[in-house]
MARGU-493123 format. One record per residue: residue in three letters; x, y, z negated of N, C-alpha, C in turn. Coordinates in pm, whole numbers, padded with zeros to 5 digits, always signed. Atoms other than C-alpha are relative to their C-alpha. Last residue first. Example, Ala and Ser with C-alpha at 12.3 -4.5 7.8 and 13.67 -1.06 7.14 Angstrom:
residues 2
SER-00082-00119+00006+01367-00106-00714-00077+00109-00073ALA+00089-00119+00000+01230-00450-00780+00090+00120+00000
end
This chain:
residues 154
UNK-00155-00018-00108+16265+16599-13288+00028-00144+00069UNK-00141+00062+00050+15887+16489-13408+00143+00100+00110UNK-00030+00132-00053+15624+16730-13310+00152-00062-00052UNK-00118-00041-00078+15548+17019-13567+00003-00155+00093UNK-00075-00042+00030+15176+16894-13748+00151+00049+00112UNK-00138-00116-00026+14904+16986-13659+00089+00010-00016UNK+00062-00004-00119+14660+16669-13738+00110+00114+00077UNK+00010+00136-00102+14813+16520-13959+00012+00067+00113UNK-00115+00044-00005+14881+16846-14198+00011-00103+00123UNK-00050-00139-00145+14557+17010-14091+00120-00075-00019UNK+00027-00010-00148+14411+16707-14227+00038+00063+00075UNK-00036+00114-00049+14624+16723-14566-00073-00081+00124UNK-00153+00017-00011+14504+17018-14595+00096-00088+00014UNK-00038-00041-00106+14172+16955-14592+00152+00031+00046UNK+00037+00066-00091+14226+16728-14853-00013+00053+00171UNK-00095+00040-00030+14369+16973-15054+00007-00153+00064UNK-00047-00062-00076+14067+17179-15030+00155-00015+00009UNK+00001+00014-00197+13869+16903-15059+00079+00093+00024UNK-00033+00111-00084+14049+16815-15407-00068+00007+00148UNK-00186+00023-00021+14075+17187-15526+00014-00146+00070UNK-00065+00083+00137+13656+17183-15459+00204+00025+00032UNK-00127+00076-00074+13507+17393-15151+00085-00029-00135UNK+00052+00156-00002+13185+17586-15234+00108-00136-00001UNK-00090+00077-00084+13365+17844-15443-00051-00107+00020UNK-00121+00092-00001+13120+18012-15632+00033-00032+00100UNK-00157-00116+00037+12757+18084-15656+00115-00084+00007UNK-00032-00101-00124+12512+17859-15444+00092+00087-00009UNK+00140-00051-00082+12340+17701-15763-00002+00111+00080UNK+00088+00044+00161+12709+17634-15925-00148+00087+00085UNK+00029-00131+00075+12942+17586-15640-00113-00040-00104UNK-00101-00019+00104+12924+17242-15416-00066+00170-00045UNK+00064-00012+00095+12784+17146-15068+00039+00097-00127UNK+00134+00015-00013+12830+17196-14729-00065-00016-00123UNK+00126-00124-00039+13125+17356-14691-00132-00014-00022UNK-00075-00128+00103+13353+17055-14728-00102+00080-00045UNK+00111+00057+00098+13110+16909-14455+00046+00018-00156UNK+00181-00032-00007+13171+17177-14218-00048-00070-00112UNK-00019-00148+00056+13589+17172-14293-00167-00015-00022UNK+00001+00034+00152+13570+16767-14224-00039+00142-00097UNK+00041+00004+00109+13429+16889-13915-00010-00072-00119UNK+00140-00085-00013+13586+17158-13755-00117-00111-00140UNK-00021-00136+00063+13920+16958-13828-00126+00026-00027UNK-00027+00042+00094+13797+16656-13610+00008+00058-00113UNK+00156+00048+00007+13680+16916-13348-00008-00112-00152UNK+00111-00145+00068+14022+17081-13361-00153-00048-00018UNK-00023-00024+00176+14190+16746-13348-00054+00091-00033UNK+00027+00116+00033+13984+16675-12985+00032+00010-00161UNK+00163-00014-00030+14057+17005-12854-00072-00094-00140UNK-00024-00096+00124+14465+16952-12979-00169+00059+00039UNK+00009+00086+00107+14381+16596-12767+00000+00099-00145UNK+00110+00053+00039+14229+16735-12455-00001-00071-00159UNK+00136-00043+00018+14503+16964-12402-00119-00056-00047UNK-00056-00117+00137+14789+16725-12484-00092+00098+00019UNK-00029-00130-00076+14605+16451-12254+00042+00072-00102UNK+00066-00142-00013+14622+16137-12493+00051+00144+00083UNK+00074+00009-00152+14816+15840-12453-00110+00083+00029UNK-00034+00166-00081+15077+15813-12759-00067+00005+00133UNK-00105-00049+00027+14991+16161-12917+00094-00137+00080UNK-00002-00141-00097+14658+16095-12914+00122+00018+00045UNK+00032+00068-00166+14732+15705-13032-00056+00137+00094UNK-00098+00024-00045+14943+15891-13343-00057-00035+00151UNK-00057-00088-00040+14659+16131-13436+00175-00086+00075UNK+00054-00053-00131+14410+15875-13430+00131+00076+00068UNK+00000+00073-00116+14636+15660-13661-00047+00074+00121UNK-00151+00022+00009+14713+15960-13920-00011-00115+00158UNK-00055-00121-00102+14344+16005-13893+00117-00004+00053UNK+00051+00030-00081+14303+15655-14036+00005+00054+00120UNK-00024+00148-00116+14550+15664-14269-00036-00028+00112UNK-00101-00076-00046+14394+15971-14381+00063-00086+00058UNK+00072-00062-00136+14056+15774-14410+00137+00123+00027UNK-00008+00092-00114+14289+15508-14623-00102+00088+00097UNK-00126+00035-00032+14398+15804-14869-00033-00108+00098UNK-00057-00101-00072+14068+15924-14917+00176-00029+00084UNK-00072-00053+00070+13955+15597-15029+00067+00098+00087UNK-00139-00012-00037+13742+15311-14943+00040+00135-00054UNK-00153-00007+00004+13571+15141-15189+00074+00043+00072UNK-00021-00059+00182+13205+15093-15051+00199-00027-00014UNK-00045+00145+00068+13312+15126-14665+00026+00045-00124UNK-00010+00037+00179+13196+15399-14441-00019-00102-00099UNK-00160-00057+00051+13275+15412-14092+00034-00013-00127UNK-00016+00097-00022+12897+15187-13986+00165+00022-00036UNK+00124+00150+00042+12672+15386-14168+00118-00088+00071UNK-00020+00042+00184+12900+15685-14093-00032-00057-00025UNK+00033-00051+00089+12832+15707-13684+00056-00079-00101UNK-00130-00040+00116+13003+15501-13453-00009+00121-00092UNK-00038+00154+00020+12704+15362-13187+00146+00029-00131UNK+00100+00081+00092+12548+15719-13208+00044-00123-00036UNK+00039-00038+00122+12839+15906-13117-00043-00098-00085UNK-00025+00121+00025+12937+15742-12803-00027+00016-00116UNK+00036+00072-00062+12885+16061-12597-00050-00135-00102UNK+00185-00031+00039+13006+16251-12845-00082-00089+00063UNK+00009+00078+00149+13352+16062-12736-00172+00040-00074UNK+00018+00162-00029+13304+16100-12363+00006-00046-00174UNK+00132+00064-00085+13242+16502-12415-00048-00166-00006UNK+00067-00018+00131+13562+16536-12654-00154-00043+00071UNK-00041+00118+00096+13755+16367-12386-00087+00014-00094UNK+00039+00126-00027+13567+16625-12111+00022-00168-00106UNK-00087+00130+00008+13665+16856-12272-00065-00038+00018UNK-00146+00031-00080+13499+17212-12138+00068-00092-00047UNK+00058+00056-00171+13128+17148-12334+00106-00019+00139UNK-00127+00067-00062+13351+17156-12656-00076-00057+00131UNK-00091-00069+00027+13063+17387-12846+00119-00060+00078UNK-00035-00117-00051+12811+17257-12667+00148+00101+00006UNK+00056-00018-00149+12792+16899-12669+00049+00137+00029UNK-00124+00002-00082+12990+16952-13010-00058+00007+00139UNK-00036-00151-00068+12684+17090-13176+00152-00016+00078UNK+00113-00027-00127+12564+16727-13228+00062+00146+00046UNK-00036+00080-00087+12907+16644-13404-00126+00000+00074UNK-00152-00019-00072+12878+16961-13601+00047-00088+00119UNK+00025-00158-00108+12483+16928-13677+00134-00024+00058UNK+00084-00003-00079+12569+16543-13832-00014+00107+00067UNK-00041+00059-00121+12849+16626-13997-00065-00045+00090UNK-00084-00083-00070+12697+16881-14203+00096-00061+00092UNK+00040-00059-00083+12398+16652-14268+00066+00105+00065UNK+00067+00038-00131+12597+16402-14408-00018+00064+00135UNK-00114+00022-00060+12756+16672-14640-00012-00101+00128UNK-00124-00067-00081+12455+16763-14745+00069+00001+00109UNK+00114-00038-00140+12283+16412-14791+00077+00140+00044UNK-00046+00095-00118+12607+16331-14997-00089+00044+00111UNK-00114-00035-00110+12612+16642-15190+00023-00097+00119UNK-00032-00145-00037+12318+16589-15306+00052+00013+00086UNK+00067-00001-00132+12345+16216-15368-00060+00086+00054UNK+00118+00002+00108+12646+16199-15547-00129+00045+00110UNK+00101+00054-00057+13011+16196-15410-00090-00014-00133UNK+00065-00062+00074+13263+16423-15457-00171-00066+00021UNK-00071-00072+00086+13575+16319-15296-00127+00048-00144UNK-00040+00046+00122+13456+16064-15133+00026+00089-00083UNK+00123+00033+00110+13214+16306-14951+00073-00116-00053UNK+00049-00135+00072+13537+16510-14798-00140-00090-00071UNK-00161-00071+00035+13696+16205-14617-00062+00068-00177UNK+00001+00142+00112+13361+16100-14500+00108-00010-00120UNK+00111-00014+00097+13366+16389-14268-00002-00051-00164UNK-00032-00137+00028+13705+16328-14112-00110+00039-00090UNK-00103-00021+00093+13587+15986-14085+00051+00106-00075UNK+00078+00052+00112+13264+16027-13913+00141-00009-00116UNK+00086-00109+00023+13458+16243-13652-00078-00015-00133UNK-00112-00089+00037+13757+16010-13607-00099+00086-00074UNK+00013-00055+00161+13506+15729-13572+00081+00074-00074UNK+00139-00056+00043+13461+15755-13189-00025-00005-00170UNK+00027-00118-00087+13892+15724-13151-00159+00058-00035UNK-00100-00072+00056+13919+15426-13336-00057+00180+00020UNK+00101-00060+00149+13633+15299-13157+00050+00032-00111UNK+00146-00075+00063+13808+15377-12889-00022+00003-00083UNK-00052-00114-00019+14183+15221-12983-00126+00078+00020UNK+00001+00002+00111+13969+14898-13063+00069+00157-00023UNK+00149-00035+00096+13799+14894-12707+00072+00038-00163UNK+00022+00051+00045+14205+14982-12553-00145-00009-00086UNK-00014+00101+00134+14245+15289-12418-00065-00105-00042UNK-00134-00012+00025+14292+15474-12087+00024-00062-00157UNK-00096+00071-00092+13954+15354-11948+00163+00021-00069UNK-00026+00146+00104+13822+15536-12238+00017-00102+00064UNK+00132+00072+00016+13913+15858-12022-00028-00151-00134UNK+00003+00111+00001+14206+16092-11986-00131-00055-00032UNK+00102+00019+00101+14229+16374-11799+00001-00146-00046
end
């Protein structure tokens, strides 16, 4: 198992803003202050419903844990840009993949996943009708499942 003994403070808090990121991701895309509270609030439940839902990782456990100190208020930066919170993932997913348990870490990207998808989801369509999920989140998500899943190098 690994712990935050096994990484570096800047590699953590790497690591505790995967979740706010992944989120954050999906409200550049479409930001306004609807959708932002929303979408907020769909990463908010998801990363409180992790206690439960990922109550067997312990990695995912020690990162909820740490939640509050690496929430969105402190991940989100006027100007940044879908492309530098993929960057970002792109990093998590290399230092998993670098010193991460391989169980605890395809846990860990599924929870990441879970919720950029939740906050996607959370707003959009035309007063509830429709496709909540825009062509740019839903090629945003896709380009998270890409990071995050992809084949391992040869």
């Amino acid at each position: 198992m690994s712990t935050k003994a096994d990484y570096t403070n800047e590699e953590w808090e790497l690591l505790c803003s995967g979740p706010a990121l992944a989120g954050i991701g999906v409200m550049l895309l479409d930001s306004g202050l609807i959708a932002d509270r929303q979408e907020l609030s769909a990463i908010a439940k998801t990363t409180s419903e992790a206690k439960d839902e990922y109550s067997g990782n312990a990695f995912v456990q020690a990162i909820v844990a740490e939640l509050g100190a690496h929430d969105s208020k402190h991940v989100r930066h006027e100007g940044m840009t879908t492309d530098e919170v993929l960057g970002k993932i792109k990093e998590i997913d290399a230092l998993l993949d670098k010193k991460g348990e391989a169980n605890e870490a395809v846990v860990y990207k599924n929870f990441l996943f879970h919720v950029a998808d939740a906050a996607a989801n959370a707003s959009g369509g035309f007063f509830g009708l429709g496709d909540k999920v825009s062509d740019e989140e839903k090629t945003y998500l896709a380009a998270v499942k890409d990071l995050l899943f992809r084949a391992p190098a040869a």
